[in-house]
C-alpha positions as CSV (number, residue, x, y, z in Angstrom):
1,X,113.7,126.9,101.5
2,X,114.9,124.2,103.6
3,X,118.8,123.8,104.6
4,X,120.5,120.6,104.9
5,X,121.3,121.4,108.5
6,X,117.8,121.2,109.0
7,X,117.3,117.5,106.7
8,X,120.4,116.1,109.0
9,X,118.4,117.1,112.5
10,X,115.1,115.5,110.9
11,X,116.8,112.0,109.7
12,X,118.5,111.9,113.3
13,X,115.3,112.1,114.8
14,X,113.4,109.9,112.5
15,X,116.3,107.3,113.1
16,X,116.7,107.8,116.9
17,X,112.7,108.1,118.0
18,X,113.5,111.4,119.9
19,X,114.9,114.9,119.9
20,X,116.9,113.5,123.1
21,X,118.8,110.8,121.1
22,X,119.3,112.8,118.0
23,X,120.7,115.7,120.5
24,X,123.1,113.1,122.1
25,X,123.9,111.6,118.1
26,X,124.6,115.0,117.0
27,X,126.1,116.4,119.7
28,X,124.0,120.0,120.3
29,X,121.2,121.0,122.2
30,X,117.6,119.3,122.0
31,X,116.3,122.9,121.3
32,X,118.2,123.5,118.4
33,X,116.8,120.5,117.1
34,X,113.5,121.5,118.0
35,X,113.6,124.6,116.0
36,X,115.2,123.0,113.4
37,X,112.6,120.4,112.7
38,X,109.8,123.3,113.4
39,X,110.9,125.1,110.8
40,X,111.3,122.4,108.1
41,X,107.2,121.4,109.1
42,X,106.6,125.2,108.4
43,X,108.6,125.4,105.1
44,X,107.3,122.1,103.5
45,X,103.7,123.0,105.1
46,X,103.1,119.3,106.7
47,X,103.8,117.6,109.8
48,X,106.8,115.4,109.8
49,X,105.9,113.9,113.4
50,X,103.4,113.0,115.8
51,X,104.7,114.9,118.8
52,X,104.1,112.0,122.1
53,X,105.2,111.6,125.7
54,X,107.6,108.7,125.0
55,X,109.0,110.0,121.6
56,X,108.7,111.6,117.9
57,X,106.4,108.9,115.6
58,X,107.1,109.9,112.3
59,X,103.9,110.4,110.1
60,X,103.0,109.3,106.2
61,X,104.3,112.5,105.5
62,X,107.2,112.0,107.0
63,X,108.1,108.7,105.8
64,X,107.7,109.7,102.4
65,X,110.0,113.0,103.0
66,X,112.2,111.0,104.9
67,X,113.4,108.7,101.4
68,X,114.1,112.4,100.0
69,X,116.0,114.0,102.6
70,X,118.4,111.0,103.1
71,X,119.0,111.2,99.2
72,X,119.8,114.5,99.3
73,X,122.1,113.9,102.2
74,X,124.0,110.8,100.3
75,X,124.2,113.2,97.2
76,X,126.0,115.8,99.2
77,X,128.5,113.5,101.0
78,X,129.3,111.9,97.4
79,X,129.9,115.2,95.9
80,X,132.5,116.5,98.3
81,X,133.9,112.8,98.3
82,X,134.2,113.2,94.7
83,X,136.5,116.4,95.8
84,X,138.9,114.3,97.4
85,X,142.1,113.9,95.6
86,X,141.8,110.2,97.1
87,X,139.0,109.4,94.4
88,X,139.9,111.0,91.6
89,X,141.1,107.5,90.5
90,X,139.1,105.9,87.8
91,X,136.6,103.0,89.3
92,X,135.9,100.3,86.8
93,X,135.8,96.9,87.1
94,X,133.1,94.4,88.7
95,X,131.5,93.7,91.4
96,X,129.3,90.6,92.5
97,X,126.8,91.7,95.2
98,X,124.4,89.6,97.4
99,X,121.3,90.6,99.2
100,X,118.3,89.1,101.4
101,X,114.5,89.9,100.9
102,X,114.1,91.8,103.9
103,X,117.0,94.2,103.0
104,X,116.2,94.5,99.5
105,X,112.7,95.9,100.3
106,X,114.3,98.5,102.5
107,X,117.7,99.6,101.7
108,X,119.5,97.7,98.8
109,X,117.9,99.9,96.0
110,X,118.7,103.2,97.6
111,X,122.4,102.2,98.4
112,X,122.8,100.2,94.6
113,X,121.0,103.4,92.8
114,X,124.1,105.6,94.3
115,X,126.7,103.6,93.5
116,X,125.6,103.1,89.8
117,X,125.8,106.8,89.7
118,X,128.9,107.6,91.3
119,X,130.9,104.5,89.3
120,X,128.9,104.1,86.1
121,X,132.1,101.9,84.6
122,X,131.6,99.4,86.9
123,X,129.9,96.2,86.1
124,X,127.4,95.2,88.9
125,X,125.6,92.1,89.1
126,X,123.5,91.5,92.3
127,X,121.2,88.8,93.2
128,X,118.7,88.0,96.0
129,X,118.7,84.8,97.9
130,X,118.3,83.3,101.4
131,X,120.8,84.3,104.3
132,X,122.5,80.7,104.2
133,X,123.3,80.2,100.2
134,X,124.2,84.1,100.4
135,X,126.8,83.0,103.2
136,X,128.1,80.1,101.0
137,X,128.7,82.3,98.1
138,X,130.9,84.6,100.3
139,X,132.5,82.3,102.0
140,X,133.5,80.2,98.3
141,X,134.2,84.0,96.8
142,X,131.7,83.5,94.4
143,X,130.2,87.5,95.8
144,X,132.4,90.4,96.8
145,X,129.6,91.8,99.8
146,X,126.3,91.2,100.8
147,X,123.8,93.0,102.7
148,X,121.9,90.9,104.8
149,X,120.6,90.6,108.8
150,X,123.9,89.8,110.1
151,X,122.7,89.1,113.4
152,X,121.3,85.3,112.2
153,X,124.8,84.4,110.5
154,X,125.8,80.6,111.0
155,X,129.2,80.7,109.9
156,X,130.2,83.7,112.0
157,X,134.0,82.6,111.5
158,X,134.1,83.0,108.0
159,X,132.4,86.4,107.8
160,X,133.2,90.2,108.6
161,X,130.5,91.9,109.4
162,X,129.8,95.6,109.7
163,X,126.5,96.6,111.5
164,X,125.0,99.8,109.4
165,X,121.2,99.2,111.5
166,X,119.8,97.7,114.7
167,X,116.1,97.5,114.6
168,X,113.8,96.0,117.7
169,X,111.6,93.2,116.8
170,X,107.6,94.4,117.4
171,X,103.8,93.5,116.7
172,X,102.5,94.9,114.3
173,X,98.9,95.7,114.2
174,X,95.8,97.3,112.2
175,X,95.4,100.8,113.3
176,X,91.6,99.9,115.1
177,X,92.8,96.8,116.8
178,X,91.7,96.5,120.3
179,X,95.3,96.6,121.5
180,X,96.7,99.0,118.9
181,X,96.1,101.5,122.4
182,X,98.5,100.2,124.4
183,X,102.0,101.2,124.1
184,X,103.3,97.6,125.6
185,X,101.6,94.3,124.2
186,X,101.9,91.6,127.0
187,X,102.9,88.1,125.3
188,X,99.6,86.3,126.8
189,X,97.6,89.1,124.8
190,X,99.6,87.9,121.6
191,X,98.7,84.4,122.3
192,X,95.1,85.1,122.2
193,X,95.7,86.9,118.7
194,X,95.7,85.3,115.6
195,X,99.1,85.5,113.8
196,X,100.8,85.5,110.3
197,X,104.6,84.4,110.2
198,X,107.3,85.5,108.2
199,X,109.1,82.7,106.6
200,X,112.7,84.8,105.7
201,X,116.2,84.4,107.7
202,X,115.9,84.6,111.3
203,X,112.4,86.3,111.9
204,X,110.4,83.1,111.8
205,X,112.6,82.2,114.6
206,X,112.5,85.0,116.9
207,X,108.4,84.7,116.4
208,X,108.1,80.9,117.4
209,X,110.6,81.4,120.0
210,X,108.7,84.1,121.9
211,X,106.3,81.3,122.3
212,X,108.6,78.4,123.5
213,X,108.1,76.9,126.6
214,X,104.6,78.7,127.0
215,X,101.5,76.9,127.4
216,X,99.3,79.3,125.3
217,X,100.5,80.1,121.4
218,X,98.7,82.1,119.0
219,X,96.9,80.9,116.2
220,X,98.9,80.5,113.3
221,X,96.9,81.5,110.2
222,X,99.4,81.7,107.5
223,X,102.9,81.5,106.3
224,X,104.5,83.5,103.9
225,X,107.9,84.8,102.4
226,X,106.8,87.8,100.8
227,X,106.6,91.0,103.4
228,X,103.5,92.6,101.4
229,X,101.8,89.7,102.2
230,X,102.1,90.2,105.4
231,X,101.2,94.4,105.1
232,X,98.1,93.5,103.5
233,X,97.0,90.5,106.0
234,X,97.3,93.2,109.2
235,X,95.9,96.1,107.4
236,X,92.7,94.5,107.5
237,X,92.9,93.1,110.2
238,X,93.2,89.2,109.5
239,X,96.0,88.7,111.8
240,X,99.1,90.7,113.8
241,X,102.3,89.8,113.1
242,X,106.0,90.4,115.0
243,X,108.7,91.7,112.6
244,X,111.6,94.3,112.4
245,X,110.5,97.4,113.1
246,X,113.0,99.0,110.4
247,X,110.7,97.5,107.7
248,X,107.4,98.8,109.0
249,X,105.4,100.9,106.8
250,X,102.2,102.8,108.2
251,X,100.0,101.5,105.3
252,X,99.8,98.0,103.2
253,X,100.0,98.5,99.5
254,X,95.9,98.9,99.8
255,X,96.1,102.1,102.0
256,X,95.2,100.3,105.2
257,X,96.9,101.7,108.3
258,X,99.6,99.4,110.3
259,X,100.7,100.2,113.6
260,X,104.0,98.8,115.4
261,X,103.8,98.7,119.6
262,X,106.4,97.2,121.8
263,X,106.3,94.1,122.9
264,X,106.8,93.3,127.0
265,X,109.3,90.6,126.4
266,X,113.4,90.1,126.0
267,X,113.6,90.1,122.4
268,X,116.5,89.5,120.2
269,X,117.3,93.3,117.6
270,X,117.7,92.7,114.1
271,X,121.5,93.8,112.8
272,X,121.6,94.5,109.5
273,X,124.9,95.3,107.5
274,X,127.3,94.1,105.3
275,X,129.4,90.8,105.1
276,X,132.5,89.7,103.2
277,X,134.6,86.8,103.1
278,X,136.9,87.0,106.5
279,X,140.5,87.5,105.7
280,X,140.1,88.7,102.2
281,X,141.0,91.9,100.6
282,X,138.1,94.0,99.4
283,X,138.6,95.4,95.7
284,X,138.3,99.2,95.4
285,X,134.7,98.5,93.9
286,X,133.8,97.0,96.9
287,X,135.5,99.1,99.0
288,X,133.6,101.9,98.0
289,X,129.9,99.8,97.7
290,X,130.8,99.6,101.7
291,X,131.4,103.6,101.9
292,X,128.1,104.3,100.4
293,X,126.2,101.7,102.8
294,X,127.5,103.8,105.6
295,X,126.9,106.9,103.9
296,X,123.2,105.8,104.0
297,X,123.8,104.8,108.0
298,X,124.8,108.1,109.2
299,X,122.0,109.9,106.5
């Protein structure tokens, strides 16, 4: 049976890429780590990670265990929270959340499912929008907290931020694509490509600005807001597309394989977190809404 030492080493290296990096984050040796993550492939009878020269990539497998271990880790940290002479007091009351599409597909559910367990008397009501109305809802006090790519805010005065991810932006590719075999994608190779654009907060903006000032651009085949869209257009192969890597899935919705490779350019990272009104005083149900978020940060 697997321990939850064991589930912390394997979300540190599933976050970090490495068994260096999750070594450094956890502060122990890369060969306890090792074993660790050896022995929870053994117990659960799959492998979690494609062992490579530059790094762990985790595997379908993996992915899916990966939703499972950082559940069972929130749970944990909850319980012995709920411990805590601190939060014994009862939590009811509301709370007004916001949250972007690219977040909601990734995080919001996992984070929103918690907090309805641990503070069932509160009343939540959360709604999805676009960056900038989600920013003037904040700012007007109309939402308590949003979670959102907090990198791309325009009214940076207003808003406190706290970063819970940083993600590198990278091409994404069908798994048989000519270029899927090169760890590095040269821009002029992208130009030559055909491409799909995501039309949500600041990622069409990092796409079209890779491109700016260049005399060859890609061919733009289609536009869209909705991120399966775009899973199911590279899956088979109609186009590549450049997007967060912390919202890439190795398949579309159709079982075709997707691919993410660096790209050899100075790219902006996507920081996603949280954001509340500057100056104002969080209520305890949004005070703890922000625990749990970071909860899910450290797994």
């Amino acid at each position: 049976m697997f321990t939850l030492k064991q589930l912390r080493y394997f979300v540190a290296v599933a976050e970090q890429g490495s068994v260096s990096a999750a070594a450094r984050v956890l502060s122990i040796s890369q060969s306890s780590v090792t074993e660790a993550v050896k022995e929870l492939e053994l117990d659960l009878g799959v492998e979690l990670f494609d062992r490579r020269a530059k790094g762990m990539v985790i595997t379908h497998h993996g992915q899916r265990f990966l939703r499972h271990a950082s559940e069972i880790l929130g749970d944990v940290s909850r319980a012995r929270q709920a411990l805590d002479a601190k939060t014994e007091q009862r939590v009811a009351g509301r709370l007004n959340i916001g949250v972007t599409a690219l977040v909601a597909a990734y995080a919001f559910a996992d984070v929103l499912a918690r907090y309805r367990r641990a503070f069932p008397e509160v009343t939540v009501t959360a709604i999805e929008d676009d960056a900038a109305y989600l920013e003037h809802l904040l700012i007007g006090g109309e939402l308590d907290v949003a979670m959102m790519i907090v990198s791309g805010l325009t009214n940076r005065a207003a808003l406190q931020t706290e970063i819970t991810d940083i993600s590198p932006y990278r091409l994404w590719l069908p798994a048989g694509h000519r270029l899927a075999a090169k760890p590095s994608i040269e821009v002029g190779d992208i130009a030559k490509s055909r491409l799909i654009l995501l039309n949500r907060d600041e990622v069409i903006n990092v796409a079209e600005g890779l491109f700016a000032g260049s005399a060859a651009a890609p061919d733009v085949v289609f536009r869209t807001r909705s991120v399966e869209a775009v899973r199911s257009l590279v899956g088979t192969g109609a186009a590549l597309a450049i997007l967060p890597d912390i919202i890439h899935r190795g398949w579309s919705l159709d079982g075709d394989q997707i691919v993410s490779r660096d790209i050899a350019a100075t790219l902006p990272v996507a920081q996603t977190g949280l954001a509340w009104r500057r100056g104002s005083s969080l209520s305890r149900e949004a005070l703890e809404f922000v625990a749990l978020a970071r909860v899910r940060r450290r797994g």
